[in-house]
Biopython code that builds the backbone (N, CA, C, O; Angstrom):
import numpy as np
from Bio.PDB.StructureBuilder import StructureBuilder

atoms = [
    (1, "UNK", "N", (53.646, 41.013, -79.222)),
    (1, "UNK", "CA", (52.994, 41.210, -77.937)),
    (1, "UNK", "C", (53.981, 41.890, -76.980)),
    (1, "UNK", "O", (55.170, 41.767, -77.275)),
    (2, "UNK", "N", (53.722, 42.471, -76.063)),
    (2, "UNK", "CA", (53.925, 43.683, -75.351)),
    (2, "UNK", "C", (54.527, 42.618, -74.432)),
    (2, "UNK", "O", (53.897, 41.588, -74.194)),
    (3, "UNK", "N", (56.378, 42.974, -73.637)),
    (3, "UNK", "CA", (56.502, 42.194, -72.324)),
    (3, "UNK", "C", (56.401, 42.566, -71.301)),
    (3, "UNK", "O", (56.609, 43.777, -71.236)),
    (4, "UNK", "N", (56.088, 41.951, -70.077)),
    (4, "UNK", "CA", (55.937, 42.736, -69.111)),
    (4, "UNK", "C", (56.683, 43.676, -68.592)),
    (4, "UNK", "O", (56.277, 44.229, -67.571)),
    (5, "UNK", "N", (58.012, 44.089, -69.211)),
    (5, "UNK", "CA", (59.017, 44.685, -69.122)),
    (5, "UNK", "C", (58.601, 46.288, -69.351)),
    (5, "UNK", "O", (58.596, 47.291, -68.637)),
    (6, "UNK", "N", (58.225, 45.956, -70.849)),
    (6, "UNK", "CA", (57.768, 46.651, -71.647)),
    (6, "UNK", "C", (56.454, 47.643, -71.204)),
    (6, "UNK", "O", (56.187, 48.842, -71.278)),
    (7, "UNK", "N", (55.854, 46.507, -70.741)),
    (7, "UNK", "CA", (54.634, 47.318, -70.225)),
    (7, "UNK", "C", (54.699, 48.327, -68.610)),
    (7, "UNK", "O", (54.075, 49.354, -68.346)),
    (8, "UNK", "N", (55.714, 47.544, -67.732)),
    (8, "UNK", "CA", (55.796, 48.514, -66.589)),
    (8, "UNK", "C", (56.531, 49.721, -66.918)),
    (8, "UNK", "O", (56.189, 50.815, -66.469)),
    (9, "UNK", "N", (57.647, 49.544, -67.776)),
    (9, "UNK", "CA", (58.472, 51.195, -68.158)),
    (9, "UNK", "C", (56.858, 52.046, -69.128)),
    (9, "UNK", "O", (56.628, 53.253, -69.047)),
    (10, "UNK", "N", (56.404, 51.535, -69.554)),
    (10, "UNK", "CA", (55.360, 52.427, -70.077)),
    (10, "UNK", "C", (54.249, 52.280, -69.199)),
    (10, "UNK", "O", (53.418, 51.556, -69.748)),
    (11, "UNK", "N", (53.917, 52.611, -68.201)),
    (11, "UNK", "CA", (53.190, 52.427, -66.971)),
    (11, "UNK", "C", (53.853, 53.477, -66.283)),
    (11, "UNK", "O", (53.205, 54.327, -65.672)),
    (12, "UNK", "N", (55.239, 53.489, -66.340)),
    (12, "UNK", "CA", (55.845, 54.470, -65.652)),
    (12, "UNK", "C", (55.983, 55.754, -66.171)),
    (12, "UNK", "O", (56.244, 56.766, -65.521)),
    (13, "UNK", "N", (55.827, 55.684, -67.172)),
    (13, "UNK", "CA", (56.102, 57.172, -67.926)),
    (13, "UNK", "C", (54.529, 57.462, -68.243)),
    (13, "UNK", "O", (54.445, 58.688, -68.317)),
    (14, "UNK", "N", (53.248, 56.884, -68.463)),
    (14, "UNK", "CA", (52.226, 57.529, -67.994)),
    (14, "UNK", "C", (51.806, 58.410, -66.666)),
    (14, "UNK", "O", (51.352, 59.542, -66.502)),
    (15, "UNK", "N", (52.238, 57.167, -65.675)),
    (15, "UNK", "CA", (52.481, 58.004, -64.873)),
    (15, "UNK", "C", (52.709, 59.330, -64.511)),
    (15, "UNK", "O", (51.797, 60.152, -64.411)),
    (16, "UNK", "N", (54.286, 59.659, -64.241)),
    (16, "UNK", "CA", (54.514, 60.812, -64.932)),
    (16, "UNK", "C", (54.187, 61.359, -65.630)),
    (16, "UNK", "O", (54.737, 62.461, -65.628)),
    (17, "UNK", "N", (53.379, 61.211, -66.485)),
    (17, "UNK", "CA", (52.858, 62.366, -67.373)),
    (17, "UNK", "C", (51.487, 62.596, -67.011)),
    (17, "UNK", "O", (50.749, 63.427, -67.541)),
    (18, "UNK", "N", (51.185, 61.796, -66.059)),
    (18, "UNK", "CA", (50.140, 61.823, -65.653)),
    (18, "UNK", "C", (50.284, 63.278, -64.322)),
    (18, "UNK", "O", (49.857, 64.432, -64.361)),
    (19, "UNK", "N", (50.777, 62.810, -63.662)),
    (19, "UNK", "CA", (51.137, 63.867, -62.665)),
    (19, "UNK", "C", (52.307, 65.312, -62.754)),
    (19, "UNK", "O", (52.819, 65.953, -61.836)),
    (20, "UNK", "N", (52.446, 65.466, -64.344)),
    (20, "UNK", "CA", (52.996, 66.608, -64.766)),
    (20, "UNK", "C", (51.556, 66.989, -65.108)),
    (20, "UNK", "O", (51.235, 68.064, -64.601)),
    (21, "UNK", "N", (50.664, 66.435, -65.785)),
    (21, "UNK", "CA", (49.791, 67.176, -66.409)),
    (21, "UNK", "C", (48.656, 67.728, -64.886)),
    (21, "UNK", "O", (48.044, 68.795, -64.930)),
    (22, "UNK", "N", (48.580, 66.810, -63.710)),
    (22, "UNK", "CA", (47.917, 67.400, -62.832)),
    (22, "UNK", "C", (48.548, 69.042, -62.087)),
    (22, "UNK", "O", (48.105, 70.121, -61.691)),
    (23, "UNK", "N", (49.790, 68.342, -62.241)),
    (23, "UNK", "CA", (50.975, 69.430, -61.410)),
    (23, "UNK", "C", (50.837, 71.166, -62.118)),
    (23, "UNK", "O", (50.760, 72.277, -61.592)),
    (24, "UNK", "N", (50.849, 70.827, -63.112)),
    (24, "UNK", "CA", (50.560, 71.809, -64.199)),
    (24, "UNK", "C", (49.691, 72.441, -64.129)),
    (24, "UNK", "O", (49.864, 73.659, -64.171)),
    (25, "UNK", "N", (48.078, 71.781, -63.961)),
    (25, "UNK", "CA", (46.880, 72.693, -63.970)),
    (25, "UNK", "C", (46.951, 71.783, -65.307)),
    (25, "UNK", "O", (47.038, 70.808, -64.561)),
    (26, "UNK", "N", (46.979, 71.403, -66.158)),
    (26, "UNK", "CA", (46.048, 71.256, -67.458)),
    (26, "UNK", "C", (44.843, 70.537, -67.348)),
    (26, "UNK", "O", (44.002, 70.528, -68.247)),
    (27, "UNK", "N", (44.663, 69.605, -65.700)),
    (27, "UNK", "CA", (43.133, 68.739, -66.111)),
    (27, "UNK", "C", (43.061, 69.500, -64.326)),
    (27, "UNK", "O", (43.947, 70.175, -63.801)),
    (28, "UNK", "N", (41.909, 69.159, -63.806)),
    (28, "UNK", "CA", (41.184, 69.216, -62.897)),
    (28, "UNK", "C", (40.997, 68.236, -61.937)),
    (28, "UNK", "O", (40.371, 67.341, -62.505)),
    (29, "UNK", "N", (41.224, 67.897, -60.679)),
    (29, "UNK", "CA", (41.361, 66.678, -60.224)),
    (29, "UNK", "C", (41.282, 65.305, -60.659)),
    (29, "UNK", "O", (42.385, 64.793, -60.850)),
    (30, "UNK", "N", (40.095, 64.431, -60.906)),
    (30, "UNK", "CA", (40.460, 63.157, -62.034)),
    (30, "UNK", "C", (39.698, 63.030, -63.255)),
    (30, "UNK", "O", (39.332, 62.047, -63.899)),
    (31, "UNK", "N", (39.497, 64.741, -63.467)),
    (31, "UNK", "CA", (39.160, 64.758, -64.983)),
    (31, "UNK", "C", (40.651, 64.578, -65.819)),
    (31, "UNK", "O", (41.720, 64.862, -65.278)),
    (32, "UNK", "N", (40.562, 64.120, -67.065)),
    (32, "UNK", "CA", (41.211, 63.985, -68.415)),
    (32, "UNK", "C", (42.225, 62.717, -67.854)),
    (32, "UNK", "O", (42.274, 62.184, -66.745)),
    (33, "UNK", "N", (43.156, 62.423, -69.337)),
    (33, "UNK", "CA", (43.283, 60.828, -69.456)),
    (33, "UNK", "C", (45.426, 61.082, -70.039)),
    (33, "UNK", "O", (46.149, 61.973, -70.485)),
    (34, "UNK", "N", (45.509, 59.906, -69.695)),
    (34, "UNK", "CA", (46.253, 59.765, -70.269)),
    (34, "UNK", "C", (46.546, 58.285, -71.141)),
    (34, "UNK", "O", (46.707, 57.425, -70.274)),
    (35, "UNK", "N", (46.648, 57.800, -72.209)),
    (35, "UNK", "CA", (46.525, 56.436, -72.695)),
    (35, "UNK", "C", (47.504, 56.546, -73.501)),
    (35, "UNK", "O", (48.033, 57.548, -73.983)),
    (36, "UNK", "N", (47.786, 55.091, -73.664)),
    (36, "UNK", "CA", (48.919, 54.356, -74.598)),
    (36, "UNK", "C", (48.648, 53.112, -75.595)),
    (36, "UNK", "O", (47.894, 52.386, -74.948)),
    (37, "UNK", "N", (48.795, 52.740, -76.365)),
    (37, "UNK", "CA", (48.544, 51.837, -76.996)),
    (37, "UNK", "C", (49.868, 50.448, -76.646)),
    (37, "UNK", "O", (51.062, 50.740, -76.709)),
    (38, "UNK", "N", (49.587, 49.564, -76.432)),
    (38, "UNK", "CA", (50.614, 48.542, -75.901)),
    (38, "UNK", "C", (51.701, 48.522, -76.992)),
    (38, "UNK", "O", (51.388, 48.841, -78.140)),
    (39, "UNK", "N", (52.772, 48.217, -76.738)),
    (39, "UNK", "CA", (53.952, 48.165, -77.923)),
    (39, "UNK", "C", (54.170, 46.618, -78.831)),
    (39, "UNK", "O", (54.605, 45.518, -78.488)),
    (40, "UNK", "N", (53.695, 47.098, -79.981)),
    (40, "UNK", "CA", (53.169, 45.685, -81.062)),
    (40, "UNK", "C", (51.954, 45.034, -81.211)),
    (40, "UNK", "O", (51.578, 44.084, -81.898)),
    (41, "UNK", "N", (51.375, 45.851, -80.317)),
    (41, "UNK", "CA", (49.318, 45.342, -80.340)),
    (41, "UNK", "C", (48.550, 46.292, -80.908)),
    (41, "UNK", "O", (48.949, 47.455, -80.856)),
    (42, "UNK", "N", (47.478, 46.025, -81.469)),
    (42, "UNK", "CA", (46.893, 46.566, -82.091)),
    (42, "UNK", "C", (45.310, 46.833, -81.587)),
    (42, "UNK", "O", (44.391, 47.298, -82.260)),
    (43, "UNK", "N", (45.283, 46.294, -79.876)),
    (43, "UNK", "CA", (44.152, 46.609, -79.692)),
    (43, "UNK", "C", (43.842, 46.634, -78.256)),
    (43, "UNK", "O", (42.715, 46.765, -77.776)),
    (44, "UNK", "N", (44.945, 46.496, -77.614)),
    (44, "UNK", "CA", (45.218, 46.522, -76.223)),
    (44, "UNK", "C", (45.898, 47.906, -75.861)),
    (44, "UNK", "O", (47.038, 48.035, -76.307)),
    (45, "UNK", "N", (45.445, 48.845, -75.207)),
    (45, "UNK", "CA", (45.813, 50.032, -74.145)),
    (45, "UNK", "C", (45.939, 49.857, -72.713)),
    (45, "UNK", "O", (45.444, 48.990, -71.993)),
    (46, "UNK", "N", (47.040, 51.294, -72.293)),
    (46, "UNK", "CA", (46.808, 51.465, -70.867)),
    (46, "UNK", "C", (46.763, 52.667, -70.997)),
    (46, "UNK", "O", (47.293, 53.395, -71.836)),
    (47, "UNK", "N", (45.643, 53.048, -69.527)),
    (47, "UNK", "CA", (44.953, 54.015, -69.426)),
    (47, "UNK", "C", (44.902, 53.924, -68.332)),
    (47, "UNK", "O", (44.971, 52.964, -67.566)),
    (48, "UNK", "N", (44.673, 55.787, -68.108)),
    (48, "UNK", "CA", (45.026, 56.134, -66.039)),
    (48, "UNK", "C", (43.613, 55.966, -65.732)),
    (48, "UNK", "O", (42.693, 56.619, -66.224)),
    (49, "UNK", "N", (43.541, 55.206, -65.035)),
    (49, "UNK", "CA", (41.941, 54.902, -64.487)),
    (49, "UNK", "C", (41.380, 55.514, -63.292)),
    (49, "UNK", "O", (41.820, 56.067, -62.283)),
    (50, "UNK", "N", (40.456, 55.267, -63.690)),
    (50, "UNK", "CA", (39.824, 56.855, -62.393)),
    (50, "UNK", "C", (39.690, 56.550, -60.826)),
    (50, "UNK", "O", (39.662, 57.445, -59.982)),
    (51, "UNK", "N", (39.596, 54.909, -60.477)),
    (51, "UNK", "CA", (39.734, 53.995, -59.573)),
    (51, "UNK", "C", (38.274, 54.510, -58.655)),
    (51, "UNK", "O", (37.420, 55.333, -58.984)),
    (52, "UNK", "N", (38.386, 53.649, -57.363)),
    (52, "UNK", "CA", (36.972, 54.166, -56.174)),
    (52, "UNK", "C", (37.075, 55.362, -55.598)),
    (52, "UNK", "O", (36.037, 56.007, -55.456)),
    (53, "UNK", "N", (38.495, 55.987, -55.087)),
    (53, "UNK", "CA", (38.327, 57.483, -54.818)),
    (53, "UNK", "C", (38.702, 58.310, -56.035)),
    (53, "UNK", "O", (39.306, 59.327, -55.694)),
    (54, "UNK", "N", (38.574, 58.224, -57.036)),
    (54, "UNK", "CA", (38.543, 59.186, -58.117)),
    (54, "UNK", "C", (39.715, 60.259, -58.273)),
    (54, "UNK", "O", (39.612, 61.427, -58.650)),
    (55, "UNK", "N", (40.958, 59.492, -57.847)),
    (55, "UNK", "CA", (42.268, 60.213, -57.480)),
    (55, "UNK", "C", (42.678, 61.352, -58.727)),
    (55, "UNK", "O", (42.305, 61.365, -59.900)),
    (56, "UNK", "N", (43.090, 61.777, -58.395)),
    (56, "UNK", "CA", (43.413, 63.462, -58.983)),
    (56, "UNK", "C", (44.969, 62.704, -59.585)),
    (56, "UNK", "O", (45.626, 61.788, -59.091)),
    (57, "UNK", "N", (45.267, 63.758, -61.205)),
    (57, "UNK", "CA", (45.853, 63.166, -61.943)),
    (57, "UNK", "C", (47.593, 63.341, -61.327)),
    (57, "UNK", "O", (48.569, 62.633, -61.576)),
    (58, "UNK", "N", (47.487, 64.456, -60.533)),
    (58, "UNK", "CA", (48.815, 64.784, -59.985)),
    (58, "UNK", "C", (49.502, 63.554, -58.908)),
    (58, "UNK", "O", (50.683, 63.487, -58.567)),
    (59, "UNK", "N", (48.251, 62.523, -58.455)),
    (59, "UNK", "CA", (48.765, 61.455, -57.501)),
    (59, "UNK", "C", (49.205, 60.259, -58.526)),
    (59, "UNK", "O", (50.125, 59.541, -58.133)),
    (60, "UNK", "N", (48.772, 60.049, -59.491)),
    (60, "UNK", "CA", (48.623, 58.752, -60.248)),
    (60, "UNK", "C", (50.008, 58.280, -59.717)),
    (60, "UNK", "O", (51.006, 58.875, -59.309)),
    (61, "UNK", "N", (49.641, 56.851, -59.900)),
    (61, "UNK", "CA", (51.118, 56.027, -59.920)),
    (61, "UNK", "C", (51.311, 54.702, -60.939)),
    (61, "UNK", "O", (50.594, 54.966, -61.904)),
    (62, "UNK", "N", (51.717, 53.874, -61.083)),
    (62, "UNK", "CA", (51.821, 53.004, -62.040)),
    (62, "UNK", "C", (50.289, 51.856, -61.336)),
    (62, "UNK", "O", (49.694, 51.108, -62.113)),
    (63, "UNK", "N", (50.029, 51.916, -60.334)),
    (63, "UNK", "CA", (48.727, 51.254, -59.969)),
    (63, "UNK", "C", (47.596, 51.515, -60.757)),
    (63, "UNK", "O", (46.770, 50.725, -61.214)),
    (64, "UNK", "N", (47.678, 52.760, -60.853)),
    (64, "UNK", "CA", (46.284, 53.867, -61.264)),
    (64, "UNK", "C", (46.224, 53.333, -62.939)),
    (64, "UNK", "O", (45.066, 53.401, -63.350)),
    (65, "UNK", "N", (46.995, 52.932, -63.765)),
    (65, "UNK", "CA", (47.378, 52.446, -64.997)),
    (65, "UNK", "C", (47.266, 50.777, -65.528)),
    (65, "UNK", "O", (48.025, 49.809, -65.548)),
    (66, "UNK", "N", (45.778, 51.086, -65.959)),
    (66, "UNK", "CA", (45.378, 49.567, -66.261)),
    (66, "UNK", "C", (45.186, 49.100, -67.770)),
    (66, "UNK", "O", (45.296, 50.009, -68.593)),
    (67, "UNK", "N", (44.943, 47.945, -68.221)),
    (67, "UNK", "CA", (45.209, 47.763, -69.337)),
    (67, "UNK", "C", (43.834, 47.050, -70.051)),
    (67, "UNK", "O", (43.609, 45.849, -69.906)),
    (68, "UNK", "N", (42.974, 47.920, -70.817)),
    (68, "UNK", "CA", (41.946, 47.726, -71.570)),
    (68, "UNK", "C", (42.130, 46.914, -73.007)),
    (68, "UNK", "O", (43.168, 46.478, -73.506)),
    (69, "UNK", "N", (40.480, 46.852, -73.605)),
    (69, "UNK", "CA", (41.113, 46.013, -74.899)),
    (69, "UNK", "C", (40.280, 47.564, -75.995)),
    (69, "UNK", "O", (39.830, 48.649, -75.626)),
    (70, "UNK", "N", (40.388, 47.023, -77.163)),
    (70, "UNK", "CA", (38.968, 48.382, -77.868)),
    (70, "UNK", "C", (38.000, 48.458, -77.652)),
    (70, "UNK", "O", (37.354, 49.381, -78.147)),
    (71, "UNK", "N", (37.491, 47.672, -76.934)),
    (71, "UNK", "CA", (36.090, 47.106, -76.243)),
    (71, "UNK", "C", (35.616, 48.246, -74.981)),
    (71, "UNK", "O", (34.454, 48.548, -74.709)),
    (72, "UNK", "N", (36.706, 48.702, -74.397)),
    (72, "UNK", "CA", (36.777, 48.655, -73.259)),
    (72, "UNK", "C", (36.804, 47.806, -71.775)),
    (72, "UNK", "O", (36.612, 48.087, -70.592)),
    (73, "UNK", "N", (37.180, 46.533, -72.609)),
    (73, "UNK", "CA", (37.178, 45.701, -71.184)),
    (73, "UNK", "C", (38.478, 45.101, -70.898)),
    (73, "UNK", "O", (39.502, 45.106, -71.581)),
    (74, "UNK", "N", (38.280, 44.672, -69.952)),
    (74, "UNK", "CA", (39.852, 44.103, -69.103)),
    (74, "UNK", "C", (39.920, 44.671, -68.136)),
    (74, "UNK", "O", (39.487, 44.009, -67.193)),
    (75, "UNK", "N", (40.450, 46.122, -67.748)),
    (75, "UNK", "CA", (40.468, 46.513, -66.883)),
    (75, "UNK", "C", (41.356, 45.900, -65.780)),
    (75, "UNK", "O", (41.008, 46.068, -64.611)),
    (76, "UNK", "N", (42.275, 45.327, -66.011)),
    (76, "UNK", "CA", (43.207, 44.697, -65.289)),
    (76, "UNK", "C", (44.422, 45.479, -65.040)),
    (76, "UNK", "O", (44.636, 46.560, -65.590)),
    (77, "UNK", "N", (45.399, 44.786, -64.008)),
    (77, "UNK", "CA", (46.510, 46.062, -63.618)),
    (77, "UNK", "C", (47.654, 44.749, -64.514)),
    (77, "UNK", "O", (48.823, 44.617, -64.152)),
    (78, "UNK", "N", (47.283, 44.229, -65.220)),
    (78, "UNK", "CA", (48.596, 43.371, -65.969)),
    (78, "UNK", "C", (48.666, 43.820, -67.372)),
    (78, "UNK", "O", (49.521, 43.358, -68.126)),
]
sb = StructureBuilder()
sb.init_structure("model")
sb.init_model(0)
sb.init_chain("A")
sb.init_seg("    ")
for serial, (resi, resn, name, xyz) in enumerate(atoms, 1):
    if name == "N":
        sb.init_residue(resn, " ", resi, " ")
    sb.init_atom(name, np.array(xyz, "f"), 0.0, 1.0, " ", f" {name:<3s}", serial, name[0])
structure = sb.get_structure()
């Protein structure tokens, strides 16, 4: 299982890659994704979420990065 350690440095580097890929031009305000699979799980992700104002990928921050199951649910910022 993934520690919380673990999970904010990879929170952080979505991030960032989140807002290289806006910075860039490759997606369109809060079209396209960036996801991770948790480190040692097999069914838990984080993913840049599109949130209530539908923030553009160049703002993301480690907030914007929540953690789903294969289901798609959870949706939590832990």
């Amino acid at each position: 299982m993934a520690t919380v350690q673990e999970i904010g440095e990879r929170k952080e580097k979505m991030a960032l890659a989140c807002r290289i890929m806006g910075l860039r031009g490759v997606t369109r305000g809060s079209f396209g994704h960036i996801s991770a699979r948790l480190p040692g799980e097999q069914n838990r992700f984080l993913i840049k979420s599109k949130g209530p104002q539908g923030t553009a990928l160049e703002f993301a921050t480690t907030r914007d990065i929540i953690t789903i199951d294969e289901n798609g649910e959870g949706g939590n910022h832990g």
